[in-house]
N, C-alpha and C positions, 0 to 999 in steps of 0.2 A: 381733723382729729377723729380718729375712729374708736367707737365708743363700743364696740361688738363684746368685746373681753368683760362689760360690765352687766350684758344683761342677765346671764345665770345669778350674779350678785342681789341684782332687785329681782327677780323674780324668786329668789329665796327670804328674800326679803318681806316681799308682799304676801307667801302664804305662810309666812312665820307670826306675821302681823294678825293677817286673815283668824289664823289657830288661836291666838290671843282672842281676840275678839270674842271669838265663839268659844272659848274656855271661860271667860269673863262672865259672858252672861248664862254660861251652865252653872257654874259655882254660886251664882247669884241666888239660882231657884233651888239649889240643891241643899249646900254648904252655907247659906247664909252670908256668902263672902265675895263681894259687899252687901251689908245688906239693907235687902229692900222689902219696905213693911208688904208690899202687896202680895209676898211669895211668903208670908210666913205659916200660910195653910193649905202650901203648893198638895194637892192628890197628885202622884206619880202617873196613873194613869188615864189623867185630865189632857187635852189639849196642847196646855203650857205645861203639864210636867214630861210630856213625852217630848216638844219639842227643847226642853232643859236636857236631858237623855242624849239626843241628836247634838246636841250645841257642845256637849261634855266629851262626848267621843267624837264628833268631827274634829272639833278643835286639839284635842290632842293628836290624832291621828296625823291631822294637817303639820301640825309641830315637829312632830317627830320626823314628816316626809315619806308615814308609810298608805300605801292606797289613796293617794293625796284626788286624784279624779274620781272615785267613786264617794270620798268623804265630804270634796266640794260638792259633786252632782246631788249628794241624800240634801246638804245642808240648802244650799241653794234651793230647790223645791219647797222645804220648809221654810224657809224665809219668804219663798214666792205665797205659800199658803196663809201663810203667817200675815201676810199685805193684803192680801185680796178677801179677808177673810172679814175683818171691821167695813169693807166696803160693802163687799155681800149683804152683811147683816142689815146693812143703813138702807139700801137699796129695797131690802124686804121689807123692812119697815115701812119705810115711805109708802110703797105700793098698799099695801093693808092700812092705810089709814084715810 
């Protein structure tokens, strides 16, 4: 059974998921919605309020399906920094102690 006719289907699928996602947790830091007590004194241009920024327009962008590779590629880096960035710090710690 050939299954070829379905993959435009999930892969519309998956970056429509993806856009949720990252719309989810922009509204979070931004819009209060859902909300979460630790953003409720988000600065815009802290860390987490830029990456709120990045998460609010990738994710829409991703949804809509416009500039869908340059919206993953910004998001994806930020998420990379985003991960690497509690390890850095523990790493530096350790070492100065």
């Amino acid at each position: 059974m050939k299954t070829d006719h379905l993959v435009p289907y999930a892969l519309a699928l998956l970056r429509i998921v993806s856009g949720y996602t990252l719309l989810l947790h922009g509204t979070a830091k931004y819009f209060h919605v859902p909300h979460i007590a630790m953003f409720d004194n988000l600065q815009a241009l802290s860390m987490v309020g830029v990456a709120g920024m990045i998460e609010l327009v990738a994710g829409v962008l991703l949804i809509l399906g416009l500039f869908t590779r340059s919206a993953a590629f910004i998001a994806s880096g930020m998420t990379a920094v985003a991960i690497s960035t509690p390890m850095r710090l523990r790493v530096m710690a350790c070492s100065h102690s």
